[in-house]
mmCIF file of the N, C-alpha and C atoms, coordinates in Angstrom:
data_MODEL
# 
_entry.id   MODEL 
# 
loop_
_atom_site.group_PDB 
_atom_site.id 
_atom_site.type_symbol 
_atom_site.label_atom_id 
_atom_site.label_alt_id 
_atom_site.label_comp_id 
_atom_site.label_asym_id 
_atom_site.label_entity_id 
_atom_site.label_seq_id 
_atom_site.pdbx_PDB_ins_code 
_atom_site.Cartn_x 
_atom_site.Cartn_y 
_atom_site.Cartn_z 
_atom_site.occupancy 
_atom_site.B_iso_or_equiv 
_atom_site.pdbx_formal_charge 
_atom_site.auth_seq_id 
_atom_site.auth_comp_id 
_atom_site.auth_asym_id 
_atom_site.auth_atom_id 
_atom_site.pdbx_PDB_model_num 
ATOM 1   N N  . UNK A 1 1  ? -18.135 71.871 -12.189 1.00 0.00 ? 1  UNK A N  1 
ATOM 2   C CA . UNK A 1 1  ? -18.904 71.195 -11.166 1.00 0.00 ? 1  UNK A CA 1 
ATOM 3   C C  . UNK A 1 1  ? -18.135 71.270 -9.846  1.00 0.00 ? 1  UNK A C  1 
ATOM 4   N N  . UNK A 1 2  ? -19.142 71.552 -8.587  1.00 0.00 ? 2  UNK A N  1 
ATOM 5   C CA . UNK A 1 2  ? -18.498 71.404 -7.241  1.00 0.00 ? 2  UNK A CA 1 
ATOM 6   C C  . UNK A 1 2  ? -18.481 70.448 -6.809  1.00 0.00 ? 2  UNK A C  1 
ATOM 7   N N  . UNK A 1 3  ? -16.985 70.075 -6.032  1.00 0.00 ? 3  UNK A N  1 
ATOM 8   C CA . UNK A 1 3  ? -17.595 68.935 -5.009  1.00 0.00 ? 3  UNK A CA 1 
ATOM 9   C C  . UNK A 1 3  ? -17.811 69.255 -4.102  1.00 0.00 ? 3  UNK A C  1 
ATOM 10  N N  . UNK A 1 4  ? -18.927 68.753 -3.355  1.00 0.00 ? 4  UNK A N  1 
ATOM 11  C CA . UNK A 1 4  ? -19.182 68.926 -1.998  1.00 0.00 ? 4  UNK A CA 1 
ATOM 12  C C  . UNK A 1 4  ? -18.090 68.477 -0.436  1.00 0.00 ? 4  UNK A C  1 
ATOM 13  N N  . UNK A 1 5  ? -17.670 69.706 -0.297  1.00 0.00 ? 5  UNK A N  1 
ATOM 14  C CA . UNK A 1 5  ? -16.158 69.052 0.468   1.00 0.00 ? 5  UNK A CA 1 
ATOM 15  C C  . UNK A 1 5  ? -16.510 68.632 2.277   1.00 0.00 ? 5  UNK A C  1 
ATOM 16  N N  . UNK A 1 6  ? -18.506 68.781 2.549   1.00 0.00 ? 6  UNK A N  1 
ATOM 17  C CA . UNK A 1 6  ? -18.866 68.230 3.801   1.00 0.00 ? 6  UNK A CA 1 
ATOM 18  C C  . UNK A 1 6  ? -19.569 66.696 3.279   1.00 0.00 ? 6  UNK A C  1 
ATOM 19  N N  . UNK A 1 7  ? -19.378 66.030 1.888   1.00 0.00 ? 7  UNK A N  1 
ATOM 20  C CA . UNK A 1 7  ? -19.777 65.089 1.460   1.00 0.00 ? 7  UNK A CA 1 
ATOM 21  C C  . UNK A 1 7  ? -18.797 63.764 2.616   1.00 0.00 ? 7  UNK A C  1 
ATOM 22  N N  . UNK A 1 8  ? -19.093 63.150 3.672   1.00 0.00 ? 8  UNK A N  1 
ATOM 23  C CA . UNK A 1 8  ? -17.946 62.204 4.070   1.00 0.00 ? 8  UNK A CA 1 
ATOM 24  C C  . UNK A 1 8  ? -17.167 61.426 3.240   1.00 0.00 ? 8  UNK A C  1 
ATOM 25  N N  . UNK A 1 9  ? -17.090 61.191 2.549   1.00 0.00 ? 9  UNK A N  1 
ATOM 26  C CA . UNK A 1 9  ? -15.970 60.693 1.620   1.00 0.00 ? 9  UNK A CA 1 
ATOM 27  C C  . UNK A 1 9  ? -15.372 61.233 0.975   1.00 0.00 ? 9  UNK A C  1 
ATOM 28  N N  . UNK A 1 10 ? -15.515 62.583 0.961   1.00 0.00 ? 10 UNK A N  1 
ATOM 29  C CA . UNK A 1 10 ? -14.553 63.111 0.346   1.00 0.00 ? 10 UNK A CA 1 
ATOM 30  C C  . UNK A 1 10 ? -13.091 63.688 1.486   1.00 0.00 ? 10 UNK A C  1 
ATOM 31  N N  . UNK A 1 11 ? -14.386 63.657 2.878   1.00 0.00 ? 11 UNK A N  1 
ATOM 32  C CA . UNK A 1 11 ? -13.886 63.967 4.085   1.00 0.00 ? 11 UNK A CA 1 
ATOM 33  C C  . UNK A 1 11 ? -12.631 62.551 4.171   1.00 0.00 ? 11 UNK A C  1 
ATOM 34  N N  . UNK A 1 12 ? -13.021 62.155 4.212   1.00 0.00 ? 12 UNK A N  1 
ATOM 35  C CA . UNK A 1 12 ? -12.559 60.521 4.340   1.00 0.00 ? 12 UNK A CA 1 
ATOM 36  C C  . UNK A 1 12 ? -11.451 60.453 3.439   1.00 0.00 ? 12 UNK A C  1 
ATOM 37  N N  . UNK A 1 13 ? -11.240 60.926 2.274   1.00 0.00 ? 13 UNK A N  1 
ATOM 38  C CA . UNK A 1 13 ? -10.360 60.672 1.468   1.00 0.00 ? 13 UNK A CA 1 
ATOM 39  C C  . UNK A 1 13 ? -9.346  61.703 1.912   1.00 0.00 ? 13 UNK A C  1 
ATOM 40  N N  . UNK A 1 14 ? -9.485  62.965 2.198   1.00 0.00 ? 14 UNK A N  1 
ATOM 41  C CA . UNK A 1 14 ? -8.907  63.619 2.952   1.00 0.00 ? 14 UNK A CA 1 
ATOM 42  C C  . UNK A 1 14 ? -7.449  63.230 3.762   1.00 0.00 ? 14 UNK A C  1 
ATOM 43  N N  . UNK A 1 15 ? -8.687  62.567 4.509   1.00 0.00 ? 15 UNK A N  1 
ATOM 44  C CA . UNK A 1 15 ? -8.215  62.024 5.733   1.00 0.00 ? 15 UNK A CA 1 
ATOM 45  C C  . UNK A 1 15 ? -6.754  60.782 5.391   1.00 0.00 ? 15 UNK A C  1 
ATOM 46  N N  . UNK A 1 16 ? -7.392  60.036 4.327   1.00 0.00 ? 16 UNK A N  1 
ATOM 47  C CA . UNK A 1 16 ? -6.251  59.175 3.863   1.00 0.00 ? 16 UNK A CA 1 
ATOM 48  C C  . UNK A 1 16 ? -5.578  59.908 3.448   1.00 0.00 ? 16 UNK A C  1 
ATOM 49  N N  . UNK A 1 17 ? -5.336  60.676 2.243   1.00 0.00 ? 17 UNK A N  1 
ATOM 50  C CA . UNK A 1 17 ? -4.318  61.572 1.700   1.00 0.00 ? 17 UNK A CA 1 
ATOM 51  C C  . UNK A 1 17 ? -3.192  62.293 2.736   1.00 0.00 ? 17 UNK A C  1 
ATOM 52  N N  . UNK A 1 18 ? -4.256  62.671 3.664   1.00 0.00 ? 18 UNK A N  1 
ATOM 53  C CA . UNK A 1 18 ? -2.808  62.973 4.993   1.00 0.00 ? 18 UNK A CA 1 
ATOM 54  C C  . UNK A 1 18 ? -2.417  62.521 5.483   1.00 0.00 ? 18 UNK A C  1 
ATOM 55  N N  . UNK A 1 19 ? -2.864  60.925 5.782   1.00 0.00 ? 19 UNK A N  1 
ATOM 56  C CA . UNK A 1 19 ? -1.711  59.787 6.402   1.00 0.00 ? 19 UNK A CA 1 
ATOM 57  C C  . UNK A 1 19 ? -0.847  59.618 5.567   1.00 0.00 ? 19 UNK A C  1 
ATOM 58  N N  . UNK A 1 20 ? -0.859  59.288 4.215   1.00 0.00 ? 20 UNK A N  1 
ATOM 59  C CA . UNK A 1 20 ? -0.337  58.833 3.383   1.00 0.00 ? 20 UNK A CA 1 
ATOM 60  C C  . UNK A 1 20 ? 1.165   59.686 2.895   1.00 0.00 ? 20 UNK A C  1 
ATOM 61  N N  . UNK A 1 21 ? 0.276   60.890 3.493   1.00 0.00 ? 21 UNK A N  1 
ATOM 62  C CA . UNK A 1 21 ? 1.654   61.798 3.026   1.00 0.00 ? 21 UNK A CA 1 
ATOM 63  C C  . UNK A 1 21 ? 2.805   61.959 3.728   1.00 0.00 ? 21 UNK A C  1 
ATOM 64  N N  . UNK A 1 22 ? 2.834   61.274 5.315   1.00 0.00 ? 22 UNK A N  1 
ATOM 65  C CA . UNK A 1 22 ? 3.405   60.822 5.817   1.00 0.00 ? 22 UNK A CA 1 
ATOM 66  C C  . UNK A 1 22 ? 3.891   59.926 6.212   1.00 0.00 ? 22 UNK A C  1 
ATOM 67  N N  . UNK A 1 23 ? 3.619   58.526 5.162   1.00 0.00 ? 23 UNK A N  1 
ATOM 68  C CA . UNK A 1 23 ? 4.326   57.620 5.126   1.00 0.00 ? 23 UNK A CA 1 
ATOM 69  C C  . UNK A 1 23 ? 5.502   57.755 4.375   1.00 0.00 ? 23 UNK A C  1 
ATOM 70  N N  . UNK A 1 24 ? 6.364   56.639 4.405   1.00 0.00 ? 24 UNK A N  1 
ATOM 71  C CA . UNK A 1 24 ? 7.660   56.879 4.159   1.00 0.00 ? 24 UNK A CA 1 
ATOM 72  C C  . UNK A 1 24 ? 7.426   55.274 3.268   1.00 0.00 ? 24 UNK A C  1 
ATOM 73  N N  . UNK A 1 25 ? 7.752   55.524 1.509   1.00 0.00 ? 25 UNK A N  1 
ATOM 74  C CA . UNK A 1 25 ? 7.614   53.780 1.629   1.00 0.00 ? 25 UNK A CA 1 
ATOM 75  C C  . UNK A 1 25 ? 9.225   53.656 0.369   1.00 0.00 ? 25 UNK A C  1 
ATOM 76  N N  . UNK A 1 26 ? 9.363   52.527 0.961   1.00 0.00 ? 26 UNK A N  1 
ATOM 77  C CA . UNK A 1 26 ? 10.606  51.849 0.777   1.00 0.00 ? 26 UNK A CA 1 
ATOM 78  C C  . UNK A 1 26 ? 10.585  51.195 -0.928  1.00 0.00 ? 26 UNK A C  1 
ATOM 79  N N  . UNK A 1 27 ? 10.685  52.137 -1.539  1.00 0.00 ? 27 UNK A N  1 
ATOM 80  C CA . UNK A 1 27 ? 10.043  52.129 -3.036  1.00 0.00 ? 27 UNK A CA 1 
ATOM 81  C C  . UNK A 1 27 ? 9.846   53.225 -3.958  1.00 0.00 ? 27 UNK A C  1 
ATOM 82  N N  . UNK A 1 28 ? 8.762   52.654 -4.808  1.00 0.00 ? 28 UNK A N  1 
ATOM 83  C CA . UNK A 1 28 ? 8.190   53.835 -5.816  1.00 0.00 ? 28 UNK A CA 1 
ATOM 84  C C  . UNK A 1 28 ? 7.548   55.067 -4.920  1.00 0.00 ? 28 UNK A C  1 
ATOM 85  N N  . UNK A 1 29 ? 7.769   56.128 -4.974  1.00 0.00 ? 29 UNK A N  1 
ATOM 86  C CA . UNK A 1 29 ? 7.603   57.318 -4.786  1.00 0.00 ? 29 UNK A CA 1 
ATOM 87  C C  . UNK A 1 29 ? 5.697   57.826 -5.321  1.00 0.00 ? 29 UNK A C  1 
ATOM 88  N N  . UNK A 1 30 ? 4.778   58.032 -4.158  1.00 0.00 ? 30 UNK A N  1 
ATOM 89  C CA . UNK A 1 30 ? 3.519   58.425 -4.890  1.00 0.00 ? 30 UNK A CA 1 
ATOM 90  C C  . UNK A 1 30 ? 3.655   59.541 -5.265  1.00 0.00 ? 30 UNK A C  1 
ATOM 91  N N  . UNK A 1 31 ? 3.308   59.829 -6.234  1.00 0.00 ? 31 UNK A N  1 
ATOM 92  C CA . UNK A 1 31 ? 2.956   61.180 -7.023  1.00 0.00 ? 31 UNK A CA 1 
ATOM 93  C C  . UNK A 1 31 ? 1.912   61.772 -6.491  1.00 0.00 ? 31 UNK A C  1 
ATOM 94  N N  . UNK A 1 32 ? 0.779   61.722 -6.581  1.00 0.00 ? 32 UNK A N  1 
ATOM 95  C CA . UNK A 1 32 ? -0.637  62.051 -6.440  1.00 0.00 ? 32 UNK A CA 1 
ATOM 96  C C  . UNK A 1 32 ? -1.718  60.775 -6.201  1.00 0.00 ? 32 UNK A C  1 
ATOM 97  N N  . UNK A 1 33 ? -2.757  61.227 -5.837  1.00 0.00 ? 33 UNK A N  1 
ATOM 98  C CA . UNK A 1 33 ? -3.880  60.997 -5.682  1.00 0.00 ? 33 UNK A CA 1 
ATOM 99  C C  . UNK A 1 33 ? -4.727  61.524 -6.005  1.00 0.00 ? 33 UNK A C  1 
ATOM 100 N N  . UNK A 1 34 ? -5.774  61.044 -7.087  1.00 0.00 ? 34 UNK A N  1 
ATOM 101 C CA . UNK A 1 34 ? -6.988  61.971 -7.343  1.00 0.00 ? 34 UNK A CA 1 
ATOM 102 C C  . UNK A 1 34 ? -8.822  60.816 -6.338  1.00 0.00 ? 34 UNK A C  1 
ATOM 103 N N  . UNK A 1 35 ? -9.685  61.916 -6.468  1.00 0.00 ? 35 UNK A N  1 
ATOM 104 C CA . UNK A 1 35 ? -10.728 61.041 -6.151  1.00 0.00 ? 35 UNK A CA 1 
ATOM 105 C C  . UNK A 1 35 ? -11.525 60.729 -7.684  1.00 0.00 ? 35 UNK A C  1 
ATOM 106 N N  . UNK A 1 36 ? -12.145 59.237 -8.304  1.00 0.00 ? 36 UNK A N  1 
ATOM 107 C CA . UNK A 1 36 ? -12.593 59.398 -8.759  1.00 0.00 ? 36 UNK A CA 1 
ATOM 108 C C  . UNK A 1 36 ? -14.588 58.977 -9.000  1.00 0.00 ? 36 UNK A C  1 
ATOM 109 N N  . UNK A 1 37 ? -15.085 58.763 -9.905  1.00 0.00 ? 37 UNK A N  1 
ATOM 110 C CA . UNK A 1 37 ? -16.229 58.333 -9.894  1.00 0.00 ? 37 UNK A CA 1 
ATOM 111 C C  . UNK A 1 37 ? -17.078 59.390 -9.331  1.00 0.00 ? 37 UNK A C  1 
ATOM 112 N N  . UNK A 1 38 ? -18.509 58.803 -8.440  1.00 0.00 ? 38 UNK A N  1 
ATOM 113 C CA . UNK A 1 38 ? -19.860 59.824 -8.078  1.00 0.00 ? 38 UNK A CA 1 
ATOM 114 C C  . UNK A 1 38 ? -18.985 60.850 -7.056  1.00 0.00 ? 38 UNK A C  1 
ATOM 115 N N  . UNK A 1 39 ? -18.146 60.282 -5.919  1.00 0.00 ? 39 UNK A N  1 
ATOM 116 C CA . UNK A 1 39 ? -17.793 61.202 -5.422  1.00 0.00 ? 39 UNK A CA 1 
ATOM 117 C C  . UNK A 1 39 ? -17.568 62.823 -6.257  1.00 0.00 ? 39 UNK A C  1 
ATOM 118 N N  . UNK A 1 40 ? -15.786 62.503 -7.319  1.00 0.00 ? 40 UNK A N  1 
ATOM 119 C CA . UNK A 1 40 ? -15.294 63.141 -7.506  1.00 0.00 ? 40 UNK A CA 1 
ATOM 120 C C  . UNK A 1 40 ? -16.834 63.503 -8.750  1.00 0.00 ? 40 UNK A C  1 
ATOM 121 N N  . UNK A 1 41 ? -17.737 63.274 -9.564  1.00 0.00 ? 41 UNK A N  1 
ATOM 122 C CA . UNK A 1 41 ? -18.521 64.287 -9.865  1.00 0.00 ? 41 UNK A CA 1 
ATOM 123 C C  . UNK A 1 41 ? -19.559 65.113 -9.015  1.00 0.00 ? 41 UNK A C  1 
ATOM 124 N N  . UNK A 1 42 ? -19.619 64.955 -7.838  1.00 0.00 ? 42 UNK A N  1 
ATOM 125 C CA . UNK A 1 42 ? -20.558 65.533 -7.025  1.00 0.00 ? 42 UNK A CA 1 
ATOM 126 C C  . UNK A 1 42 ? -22.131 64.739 -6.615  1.00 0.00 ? 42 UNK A C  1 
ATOM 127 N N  . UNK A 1 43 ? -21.842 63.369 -6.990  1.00 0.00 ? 43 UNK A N  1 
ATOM 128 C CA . UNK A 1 43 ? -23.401 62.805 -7.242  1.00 0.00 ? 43 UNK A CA 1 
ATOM 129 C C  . UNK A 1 43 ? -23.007 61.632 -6.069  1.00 0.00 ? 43 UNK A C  1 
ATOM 130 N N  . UNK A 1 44 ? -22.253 61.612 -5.222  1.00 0.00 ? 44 UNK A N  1 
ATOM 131 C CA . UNK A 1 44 ? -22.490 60.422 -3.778  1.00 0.00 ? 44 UNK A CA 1 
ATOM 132 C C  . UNK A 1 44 ? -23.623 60.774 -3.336  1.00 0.00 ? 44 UNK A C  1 
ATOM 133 N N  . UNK A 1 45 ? -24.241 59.138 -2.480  1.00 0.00 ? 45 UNK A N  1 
ATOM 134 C CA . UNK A 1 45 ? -24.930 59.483 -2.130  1.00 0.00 ? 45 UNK A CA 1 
ATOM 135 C C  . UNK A 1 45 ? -24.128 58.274 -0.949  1.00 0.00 ? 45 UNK A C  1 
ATOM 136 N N  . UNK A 1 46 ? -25.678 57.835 0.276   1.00 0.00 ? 46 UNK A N  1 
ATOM 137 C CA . UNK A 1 46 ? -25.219 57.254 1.004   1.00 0.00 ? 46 UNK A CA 1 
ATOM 138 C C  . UNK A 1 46 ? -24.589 55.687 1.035   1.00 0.00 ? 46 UNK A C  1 
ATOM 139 N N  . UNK A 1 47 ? -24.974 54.919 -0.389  1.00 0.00 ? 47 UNK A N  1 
ATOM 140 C CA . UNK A 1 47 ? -24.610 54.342 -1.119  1.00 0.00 ? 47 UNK A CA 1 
ATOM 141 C C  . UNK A 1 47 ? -23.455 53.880 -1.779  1.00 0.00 ? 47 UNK A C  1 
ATOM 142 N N  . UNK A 1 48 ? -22.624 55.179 -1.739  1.00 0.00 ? 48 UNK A N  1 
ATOM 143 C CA . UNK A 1 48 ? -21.985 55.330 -3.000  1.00 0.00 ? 48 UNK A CA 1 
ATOM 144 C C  . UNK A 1 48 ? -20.471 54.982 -2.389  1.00 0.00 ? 48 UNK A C  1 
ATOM 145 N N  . UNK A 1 49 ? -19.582 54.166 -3.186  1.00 0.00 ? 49 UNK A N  1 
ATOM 146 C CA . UNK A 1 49 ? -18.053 53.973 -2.568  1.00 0.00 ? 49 UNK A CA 1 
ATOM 147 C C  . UNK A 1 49 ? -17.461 55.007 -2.704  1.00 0.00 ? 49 UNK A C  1 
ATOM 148 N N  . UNK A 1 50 ? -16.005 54.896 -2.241  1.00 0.00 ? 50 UNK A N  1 
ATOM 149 C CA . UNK A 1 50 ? -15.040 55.889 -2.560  1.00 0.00 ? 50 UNK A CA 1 
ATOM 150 C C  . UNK A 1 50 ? -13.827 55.284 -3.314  1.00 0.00 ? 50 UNK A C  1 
ATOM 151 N N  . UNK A 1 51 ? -13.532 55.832 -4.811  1.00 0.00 ? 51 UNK A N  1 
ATOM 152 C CA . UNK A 1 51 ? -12.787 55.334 -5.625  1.00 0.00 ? 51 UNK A CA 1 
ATOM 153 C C  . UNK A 1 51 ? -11.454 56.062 -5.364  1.00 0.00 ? 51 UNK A C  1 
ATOM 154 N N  . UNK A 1 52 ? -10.370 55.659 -4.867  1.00 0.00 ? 52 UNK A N  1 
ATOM 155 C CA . UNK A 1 52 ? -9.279  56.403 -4.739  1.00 0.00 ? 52 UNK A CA 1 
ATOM 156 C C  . UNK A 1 52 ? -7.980  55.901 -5.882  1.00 0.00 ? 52 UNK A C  1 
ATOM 157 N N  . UNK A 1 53 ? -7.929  57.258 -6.952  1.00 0.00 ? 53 UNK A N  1 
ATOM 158 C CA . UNK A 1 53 ? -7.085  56.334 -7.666  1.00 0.00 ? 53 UNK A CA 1 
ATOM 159 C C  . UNK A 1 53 ? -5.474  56.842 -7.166  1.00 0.00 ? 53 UNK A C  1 
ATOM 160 N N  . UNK A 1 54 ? -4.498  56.372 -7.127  1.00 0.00 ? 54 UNK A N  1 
ATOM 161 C CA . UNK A 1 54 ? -2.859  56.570 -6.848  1.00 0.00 ? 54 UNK A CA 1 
ATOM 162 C C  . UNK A 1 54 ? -1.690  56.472 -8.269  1.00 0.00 ? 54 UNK A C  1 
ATOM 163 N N  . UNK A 1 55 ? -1.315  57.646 -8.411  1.00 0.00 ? 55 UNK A N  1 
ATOM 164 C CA . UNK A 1 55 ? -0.041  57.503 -9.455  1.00 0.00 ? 55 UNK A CA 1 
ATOM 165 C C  . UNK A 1 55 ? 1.582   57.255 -8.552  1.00 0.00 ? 55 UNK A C  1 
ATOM 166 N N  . UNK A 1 56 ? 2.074   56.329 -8.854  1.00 0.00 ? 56 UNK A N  1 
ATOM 167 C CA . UNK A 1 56 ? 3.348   56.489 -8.538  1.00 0.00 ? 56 UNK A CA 1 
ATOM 168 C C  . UNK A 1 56 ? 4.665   56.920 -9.373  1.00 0.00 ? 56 UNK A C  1 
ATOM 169 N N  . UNK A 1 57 ? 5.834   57.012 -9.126  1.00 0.00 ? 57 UNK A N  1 
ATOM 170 C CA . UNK A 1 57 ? 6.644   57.330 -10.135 1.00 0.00 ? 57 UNK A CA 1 
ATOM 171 C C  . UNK A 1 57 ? 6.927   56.458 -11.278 1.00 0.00 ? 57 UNK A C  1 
ATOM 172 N N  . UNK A 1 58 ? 7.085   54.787 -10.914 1.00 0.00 ? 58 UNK A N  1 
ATOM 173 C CA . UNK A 1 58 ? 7.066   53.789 -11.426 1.00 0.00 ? 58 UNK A CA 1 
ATOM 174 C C  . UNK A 1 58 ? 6.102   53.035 -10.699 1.00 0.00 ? 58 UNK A C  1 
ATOM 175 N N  . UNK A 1 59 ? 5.452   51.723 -11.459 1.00 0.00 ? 59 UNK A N  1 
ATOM 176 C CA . UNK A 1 59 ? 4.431   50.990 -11.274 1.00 0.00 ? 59 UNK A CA 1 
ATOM 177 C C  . UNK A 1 59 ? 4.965   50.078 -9.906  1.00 0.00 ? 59 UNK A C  1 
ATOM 178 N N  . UNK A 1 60 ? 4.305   49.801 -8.534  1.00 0.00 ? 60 UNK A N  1 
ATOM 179 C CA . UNK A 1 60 ? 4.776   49.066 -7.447  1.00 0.00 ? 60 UNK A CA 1 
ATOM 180 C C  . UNK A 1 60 ? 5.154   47.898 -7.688  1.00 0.00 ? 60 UNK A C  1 
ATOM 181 N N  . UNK A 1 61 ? 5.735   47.219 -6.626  1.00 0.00 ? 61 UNK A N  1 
ATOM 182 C CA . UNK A 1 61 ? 5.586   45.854 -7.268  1.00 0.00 ? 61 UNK A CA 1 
ATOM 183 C C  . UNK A 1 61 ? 4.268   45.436 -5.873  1.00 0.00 ? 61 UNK A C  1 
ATOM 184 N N  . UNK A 1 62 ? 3.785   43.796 -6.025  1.00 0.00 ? 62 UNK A N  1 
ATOM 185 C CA . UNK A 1 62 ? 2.884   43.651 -5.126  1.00 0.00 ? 62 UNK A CA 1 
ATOM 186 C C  . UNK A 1 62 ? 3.048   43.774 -3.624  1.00 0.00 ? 62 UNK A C  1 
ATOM 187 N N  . UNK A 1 63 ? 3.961   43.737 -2.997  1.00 0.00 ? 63 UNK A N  1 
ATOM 188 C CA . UNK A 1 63 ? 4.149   43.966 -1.572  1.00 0.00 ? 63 UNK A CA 1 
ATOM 189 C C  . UNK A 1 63 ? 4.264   45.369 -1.098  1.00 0.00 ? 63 UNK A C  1 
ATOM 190 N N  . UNK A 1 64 ? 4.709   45.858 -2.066  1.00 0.00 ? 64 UNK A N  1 
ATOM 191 C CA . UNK A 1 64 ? 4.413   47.921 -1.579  1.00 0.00 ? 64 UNK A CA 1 
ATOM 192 C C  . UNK A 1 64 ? 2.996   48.251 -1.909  1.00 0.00 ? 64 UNK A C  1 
ATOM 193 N N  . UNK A 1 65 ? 2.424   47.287 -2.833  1.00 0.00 ? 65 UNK A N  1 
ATOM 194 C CA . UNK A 1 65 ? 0.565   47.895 -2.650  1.00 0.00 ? 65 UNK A CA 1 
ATOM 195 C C  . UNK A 1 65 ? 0.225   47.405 -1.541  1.00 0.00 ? 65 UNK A C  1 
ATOM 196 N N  . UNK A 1 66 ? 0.531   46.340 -0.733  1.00 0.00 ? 66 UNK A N  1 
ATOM 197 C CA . UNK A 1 66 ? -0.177  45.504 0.103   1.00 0.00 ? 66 UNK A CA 1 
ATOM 198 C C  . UNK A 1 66 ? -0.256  47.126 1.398   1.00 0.00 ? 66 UNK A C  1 
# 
């Protein structure tokens, strides 16, 4: 299955993924980012959220998610 990569949220997620990759955080180390849900199967619509899930190396504690 394709995703549609002029879908805006996927645009959008994009967009976070490259800030992100230039943060610097004082902590657990992110691994990746995937998109998941309607986006990541191709079925958003105008409706539809954007599920962004995040792996880190070890689990954060609450003030590095904030």
């Amino acid at each position: 299955m394709k995703i549609d990569l002029t879908n805006p949220r996927v645009i959008l997620a994009e967009e976070i993924r490259e800030k992100l990759r230039n943060v610097e955080f004082d902590g657990p180390e992110l691994m990746a980012m995937a998109v998941g849900g309607s986006v990541s199967r191709g079925q958003a619509d105008a409706f539809s959220d954007l599920e962004l899930l995040c792996f880190w190396d070890v689990f954060p504690d609450i003030e590095t998610r904030r």
